[in-house]
N, C-alpha and C positions, 0 to 999 in steps of 0.2 A: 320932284319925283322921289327924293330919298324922303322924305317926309311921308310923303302917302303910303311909303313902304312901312317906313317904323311904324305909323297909325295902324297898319293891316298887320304887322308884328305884334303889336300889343294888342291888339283886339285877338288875334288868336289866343292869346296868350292866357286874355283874361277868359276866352272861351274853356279852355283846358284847364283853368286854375279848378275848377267844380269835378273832374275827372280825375284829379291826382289827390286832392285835400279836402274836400268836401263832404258831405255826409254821407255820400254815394257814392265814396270813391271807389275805384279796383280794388283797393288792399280790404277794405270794409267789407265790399261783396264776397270777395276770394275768404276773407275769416268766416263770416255767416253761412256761406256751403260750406266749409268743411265743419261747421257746428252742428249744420241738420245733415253732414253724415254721419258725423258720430253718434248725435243722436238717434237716428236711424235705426245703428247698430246696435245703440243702448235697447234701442225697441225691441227690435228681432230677438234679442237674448231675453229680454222680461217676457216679452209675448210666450216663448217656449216655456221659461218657468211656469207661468199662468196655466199653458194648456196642459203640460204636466200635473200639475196640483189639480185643475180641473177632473182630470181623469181620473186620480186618486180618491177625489171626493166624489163624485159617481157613483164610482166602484166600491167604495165605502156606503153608499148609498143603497147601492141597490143590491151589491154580490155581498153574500151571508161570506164566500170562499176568502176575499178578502182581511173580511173583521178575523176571522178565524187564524190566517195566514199571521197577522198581527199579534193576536193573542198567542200563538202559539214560538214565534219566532225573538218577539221583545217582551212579552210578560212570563214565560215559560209555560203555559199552560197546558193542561191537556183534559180529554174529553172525558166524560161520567164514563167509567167500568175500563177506560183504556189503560195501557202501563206503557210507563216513558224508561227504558233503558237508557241510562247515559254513559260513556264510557269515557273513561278517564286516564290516561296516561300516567305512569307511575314515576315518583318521582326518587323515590325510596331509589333507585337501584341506579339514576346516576349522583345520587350524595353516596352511597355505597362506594362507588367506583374513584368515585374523586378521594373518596379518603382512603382505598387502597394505594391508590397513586401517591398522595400527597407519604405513605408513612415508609413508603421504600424509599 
């Protein structure tokens, strides 16, 4: 009887060895889902970049409002017969200030 037990011991045993160490074990499976959630997550954030830049190029596309918006905002441009006022903060008058400070 103790024999047929250890035999039915070891046959579990060798049953479970492919569950704990093998190619399919727990720890394997448990690494591989948290890989394809991260990756996942990697998706969701590129997918957004993508539909963003999509819309960009569209709208580049097809809205004149756009290109204009661009030109005028990162190239400085401005339109035939228009006048671009820019206004400038002056700098003169806190070096003035500083160097009244500085001489008392």
């Amino acid at each position: 009887m103790k024999i047929l037990a250890f035999i039915l011991l070891l046959l579990i045993a060798l049953m479970q060895y492919p569950l704990w160490f093998g190619k399919a074990s727990w720890r394997k499976v448990w690494q591989v889902d948290q890989d394809v959630i991260a990756a996942r997550e990697n998706n969701l954030i590129l997918q957004n970049r993508n539909n963003m830049l999509e819309a960009e190029v569209n709208d580049l596309k097809q809205g004149l409002e756009a290109i204009e918006e661009r030109a005028r905002n990162d190239l400085g441009m401005t339109k035939q017969d228009e006048i671009l006022f820019q206004i400038v903060k002056s700098t003169q008058s806190k070096i003035s200030n500083i160097s009244q400070s500085t001489q008392h």
